[in-house]
C-alpha positions in Angstrom: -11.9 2.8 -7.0 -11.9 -1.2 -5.8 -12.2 -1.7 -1.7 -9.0 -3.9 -2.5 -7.5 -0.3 -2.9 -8.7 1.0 0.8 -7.7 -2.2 2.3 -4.3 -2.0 1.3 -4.1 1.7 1.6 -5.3 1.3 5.6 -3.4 -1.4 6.7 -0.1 0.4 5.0 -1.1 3.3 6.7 -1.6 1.3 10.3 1.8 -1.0 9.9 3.4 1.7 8.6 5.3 -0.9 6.3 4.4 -2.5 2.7 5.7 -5.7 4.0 4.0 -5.9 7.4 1.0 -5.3 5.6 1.2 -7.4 2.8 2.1 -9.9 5.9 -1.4 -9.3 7.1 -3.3 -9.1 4.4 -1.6 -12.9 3.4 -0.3 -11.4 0.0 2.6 -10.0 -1.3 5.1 -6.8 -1.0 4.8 -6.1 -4.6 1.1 -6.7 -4.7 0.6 -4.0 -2.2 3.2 -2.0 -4.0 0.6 -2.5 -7.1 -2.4 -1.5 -5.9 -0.7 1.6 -4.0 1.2 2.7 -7.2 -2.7 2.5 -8.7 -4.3 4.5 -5.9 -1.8 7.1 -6.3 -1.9 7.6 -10.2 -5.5 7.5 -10.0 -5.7 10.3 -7.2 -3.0 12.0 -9.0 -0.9 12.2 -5.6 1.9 10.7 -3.8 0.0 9.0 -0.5 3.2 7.7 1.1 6.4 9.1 1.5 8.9 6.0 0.6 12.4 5.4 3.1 13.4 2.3 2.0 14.6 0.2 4.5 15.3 1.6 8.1 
């Protein structure tokens, strides 16, 4: 498991948004998407529930 991973995984978690934080992490949406979709298949688990766009 990368540290990239946790990063991502926190500030998701904190934002409560891909895109906010991909916003302050300076990358992009479907990088954070990435390395979620990664985290998850590796700990064989959904760690977010998705709701599209409020």
């Amino acid at each position: 498991m990368e540290t990239r991973h946790l990063q991502i995984f926190v500030a998701v978690y904190r934002t409560k948004s891909f895109t906010k934080a991909a916003e302050q992490l300076y990358t992009s949406q479907p990088t954070v998407s990435e390395h979620i979709q990664n985290l998850e298949a590796r700990l064989n688990c959904r760690l977010f529930d998705r709701l599209g766009r409020k």
